[in-house]
C-alpha positions in Angstrom: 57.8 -33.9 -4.8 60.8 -33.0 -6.9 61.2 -30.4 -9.1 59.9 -31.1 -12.4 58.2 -34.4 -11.8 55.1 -35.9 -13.2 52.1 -35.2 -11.1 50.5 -38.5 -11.8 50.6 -41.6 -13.0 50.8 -42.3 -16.6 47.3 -41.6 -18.2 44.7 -44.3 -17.6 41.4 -44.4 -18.7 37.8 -44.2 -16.3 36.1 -47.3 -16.2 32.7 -46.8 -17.2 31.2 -43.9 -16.3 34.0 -42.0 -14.5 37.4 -40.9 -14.8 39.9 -38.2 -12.9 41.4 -35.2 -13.8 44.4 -34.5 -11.7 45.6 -30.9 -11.8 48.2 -29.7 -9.1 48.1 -32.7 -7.4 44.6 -32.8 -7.0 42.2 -34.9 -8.4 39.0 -34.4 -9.8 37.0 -37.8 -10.1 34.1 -36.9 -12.2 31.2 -39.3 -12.6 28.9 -39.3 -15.0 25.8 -42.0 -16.8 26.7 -40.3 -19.9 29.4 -42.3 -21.2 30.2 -40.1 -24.5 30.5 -37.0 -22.0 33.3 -39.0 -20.1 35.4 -40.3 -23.2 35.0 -36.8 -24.5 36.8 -35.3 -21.3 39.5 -38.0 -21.1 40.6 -36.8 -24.9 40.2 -33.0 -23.8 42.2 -33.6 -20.7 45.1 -36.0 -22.2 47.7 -36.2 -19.9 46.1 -35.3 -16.8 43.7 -38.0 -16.6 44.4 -40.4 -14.1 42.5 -43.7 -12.7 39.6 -42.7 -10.2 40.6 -42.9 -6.4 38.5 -42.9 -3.2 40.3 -39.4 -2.5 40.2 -36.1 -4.4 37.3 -34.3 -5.1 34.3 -36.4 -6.4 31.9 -35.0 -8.9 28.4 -36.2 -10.3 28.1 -34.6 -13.1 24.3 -35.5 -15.0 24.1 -34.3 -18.7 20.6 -33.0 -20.0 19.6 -31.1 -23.0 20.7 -27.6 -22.0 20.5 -25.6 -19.2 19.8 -22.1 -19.3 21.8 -20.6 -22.5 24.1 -23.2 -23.3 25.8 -21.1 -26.0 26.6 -18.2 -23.6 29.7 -18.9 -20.8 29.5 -15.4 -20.8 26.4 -14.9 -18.7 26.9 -13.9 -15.1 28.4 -16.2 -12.9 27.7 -16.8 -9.0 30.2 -18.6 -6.7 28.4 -18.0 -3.2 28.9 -20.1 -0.3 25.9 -20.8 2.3 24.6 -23.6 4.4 27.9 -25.3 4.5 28.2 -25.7 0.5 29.3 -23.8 -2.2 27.2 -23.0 -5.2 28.2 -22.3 -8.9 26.0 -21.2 -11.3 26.7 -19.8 -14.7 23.7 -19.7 -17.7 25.2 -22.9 -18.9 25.3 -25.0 -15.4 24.5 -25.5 -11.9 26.7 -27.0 -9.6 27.2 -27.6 -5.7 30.5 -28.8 -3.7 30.6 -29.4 -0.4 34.1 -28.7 0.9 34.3 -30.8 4.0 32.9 -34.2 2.3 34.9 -33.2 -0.8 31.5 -33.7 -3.3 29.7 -32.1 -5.2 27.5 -32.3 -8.2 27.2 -30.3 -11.7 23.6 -30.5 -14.0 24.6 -29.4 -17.8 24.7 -29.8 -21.2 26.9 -32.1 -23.0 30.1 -30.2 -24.1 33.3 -29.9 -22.1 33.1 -26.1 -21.1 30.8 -25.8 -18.0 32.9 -28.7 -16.1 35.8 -26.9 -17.3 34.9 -23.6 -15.6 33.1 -25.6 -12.5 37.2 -27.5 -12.7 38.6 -23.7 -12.6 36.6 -22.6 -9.7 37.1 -25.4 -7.4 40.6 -25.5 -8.1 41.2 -21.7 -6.9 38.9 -22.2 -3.5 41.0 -25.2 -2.6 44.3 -23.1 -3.5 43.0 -20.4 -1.5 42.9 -22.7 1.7 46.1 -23.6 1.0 48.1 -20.4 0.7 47.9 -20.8 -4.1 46.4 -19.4 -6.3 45.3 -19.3 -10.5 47.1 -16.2 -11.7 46.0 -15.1 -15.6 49.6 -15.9 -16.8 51.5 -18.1 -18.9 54.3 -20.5 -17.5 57.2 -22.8 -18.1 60.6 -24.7 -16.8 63.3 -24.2 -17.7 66.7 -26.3 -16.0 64.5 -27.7 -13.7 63.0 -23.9 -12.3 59.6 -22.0 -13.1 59.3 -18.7 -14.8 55.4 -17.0 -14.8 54.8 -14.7 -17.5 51.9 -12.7 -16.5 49.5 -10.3 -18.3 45.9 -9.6 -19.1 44.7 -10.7 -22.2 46.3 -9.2 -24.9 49.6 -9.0 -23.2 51.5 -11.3 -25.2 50.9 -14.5 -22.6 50.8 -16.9 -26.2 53.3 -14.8 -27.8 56.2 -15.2 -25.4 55.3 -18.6 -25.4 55.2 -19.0 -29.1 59.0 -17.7 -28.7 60.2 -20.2 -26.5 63.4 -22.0 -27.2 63.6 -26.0 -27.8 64.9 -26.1 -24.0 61.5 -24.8 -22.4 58.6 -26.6 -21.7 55.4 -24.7 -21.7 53.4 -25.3 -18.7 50.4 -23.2 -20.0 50.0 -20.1 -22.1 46.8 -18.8 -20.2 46.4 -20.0 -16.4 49.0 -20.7 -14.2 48.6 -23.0 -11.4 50.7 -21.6 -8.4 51.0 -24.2 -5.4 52.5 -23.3 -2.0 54.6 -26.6 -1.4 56.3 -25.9 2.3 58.7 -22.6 1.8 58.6 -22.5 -2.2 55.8 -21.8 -4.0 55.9 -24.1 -7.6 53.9 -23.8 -10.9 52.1 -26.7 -12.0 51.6 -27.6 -15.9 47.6 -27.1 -16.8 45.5 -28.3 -19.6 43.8 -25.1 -19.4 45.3 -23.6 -23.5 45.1 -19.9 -24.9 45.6 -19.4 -28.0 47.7 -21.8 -28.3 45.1 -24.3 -28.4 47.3 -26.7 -26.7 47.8 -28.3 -23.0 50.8 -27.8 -21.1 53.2 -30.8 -19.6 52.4 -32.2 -16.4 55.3 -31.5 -14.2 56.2 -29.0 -12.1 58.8 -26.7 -10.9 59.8 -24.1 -8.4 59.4 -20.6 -9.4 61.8 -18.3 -9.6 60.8 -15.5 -11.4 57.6 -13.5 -12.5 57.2 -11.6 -15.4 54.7 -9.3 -15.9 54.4 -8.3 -19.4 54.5 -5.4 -21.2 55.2 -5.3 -25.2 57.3 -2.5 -26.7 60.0 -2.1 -28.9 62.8 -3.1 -26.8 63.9 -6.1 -24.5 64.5 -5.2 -20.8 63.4 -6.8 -17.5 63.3 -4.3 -14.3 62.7 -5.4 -10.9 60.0 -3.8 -9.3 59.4 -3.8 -5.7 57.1 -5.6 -3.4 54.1 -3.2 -3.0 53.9 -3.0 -6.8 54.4 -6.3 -7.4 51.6 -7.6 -5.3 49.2 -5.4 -6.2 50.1 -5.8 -10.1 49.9 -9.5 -9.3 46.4 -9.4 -7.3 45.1 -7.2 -10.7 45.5 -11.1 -12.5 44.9 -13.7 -9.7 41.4 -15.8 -10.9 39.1 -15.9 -7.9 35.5 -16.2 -8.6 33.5 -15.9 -5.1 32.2 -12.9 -3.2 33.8 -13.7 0.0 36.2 -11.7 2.2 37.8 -14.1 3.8 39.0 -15.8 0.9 40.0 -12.6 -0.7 41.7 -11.9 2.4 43.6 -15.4 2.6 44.7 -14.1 -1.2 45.8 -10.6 -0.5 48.1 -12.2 2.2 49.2 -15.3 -0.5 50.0 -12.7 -3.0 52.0 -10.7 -0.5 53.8 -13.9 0.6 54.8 -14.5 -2.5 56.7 -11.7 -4.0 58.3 -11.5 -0.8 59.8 -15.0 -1.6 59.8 -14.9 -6.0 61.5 -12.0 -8.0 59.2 -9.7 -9.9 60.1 -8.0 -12.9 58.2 -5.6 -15.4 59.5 -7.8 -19.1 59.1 -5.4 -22.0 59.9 -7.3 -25.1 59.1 -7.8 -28.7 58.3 -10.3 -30.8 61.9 -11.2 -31.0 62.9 -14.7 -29.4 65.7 -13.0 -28.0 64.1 -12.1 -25.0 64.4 -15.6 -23.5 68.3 -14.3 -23.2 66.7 -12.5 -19.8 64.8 -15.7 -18.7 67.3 -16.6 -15.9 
């Protein structure tokens, strides 16, 4: 794929009761009776809907009244994977994939945040597998290459990208998609918004440079080595599960990576000026 192309084809609507959500390269088909839950995740995911394919992931997803505390995302979650599946369960769903047939199935209420989180988690087991990652991070291209800007929250992920110049194109402001893609590793555009409230574009780009953020009262990017840099990095990779050899396949991604991508420490302020280092 080049650098910078679109990751599907242009946006067409589910038929029905279904419709895909292609993040990364990798679709989603979601299925659903409830119509008005479907229609309501083609407008959320604008851009990155795509029509449903025999490949991909395939999820049922049945919409009831509530399940558990449908107002809390915040209770507890549990990614555990036994008897050949994966299960995902948060106070506002339950949800099962099966990895090896690709499907899976999601019981919630109707509102787009459980399928959003059950999107997430799926999304960083099958990046695991394939030497990626979600990294808490905002991105975007510039000339045709990828800078990540990374930080937990509070470290000014929205606020560098609120400072971006007419010639960037935000990719997210909040969760970074990192794909290995042969000896490169590139960053995929997201509709997964901060507080920016906004998707990003769906292209992509290879990366040549992460930033993790510090704010201050002066511009300056240092390179930091690899040791510190991976373990920095591993501090902000999403990964949801409780299994080692997962976490292990990670360590080794993140390790991979900053052996390949330049790391800097970016401290900046709220001055647009800082995209002068973005090189």
């Amino acid at each position: 794929m080049d650098a910078a192309a679109s990751l599907t084809s242009p946006v067409a609507h589910g038929c029905g009761g279904q419709t895909s959500v292609v993040i990364g390269g990798l679709a989603i088909n979601i299925q659903s009776a409830n119509r008005d839950f479907i229609a309501m995740l083609e407008r959320r995911y604008a851009g990155f809907v795509a029509e449903p394919a025999n490949g991909g992931i395939q999820l049922e997803v049945e919409v009831v009244a509530a399940v558990g505390n449908s107002d809390s995302d915040d209770e507890e979650l549990e990614v555990r994977y036994a008897d050949g599946h994966w299960t995902i369960n948060r106070g506002d769903f339950r949800a099962q994939w099966d990895p090896v047939s690709m499907r899976g199935s999601v019981r919630q209420a109707a509102y787009p945040y459980a399928i959003d989180s059950v999107m997430r988690i799926v999304h960083s087991l099958v990046l695991a597998e394939r030497g990626g990652f979600l990294v808490h991070s905002a991105s975007a291209v510039r000339n045709g290459r990828a800078f990540l800007f990374s930080g937990v929250s509070g470290a000014g992920k929205t606020t560098i990208s609120r400072l971006a110049p007419p010639d960037v194109t935000l990719l997210t402001d909040e969760i970074s998609y990192v794909r290995r893609f042969g000896e490169r590793y590139d960053a995929c555009g997201t509709p997964f918004a901060g507080d920016l409230g906004r998707a990003g574009e769906n292209i992509s780009a290879p990366i040549v440079g992460l930033y993790l953020l510090v704010q201050g009262r002066h511009n300056v990017a240092s390179r930091i080595g690899a040791a510190d840099a991976a373990r920095r990095l591993l501090r902000n990779i999403l990964f949801f599960a409780d299994d080692a050899n997962r976490v292990e396949q990670l360590f080794g991604s993140a390790c991979d990576f900053v052996s390949r991508v330049p790391v800097y420490e970016l401290t900046f302020q709220r001055d647009e000026k800082v995209w002068d280092l973005i090189r």
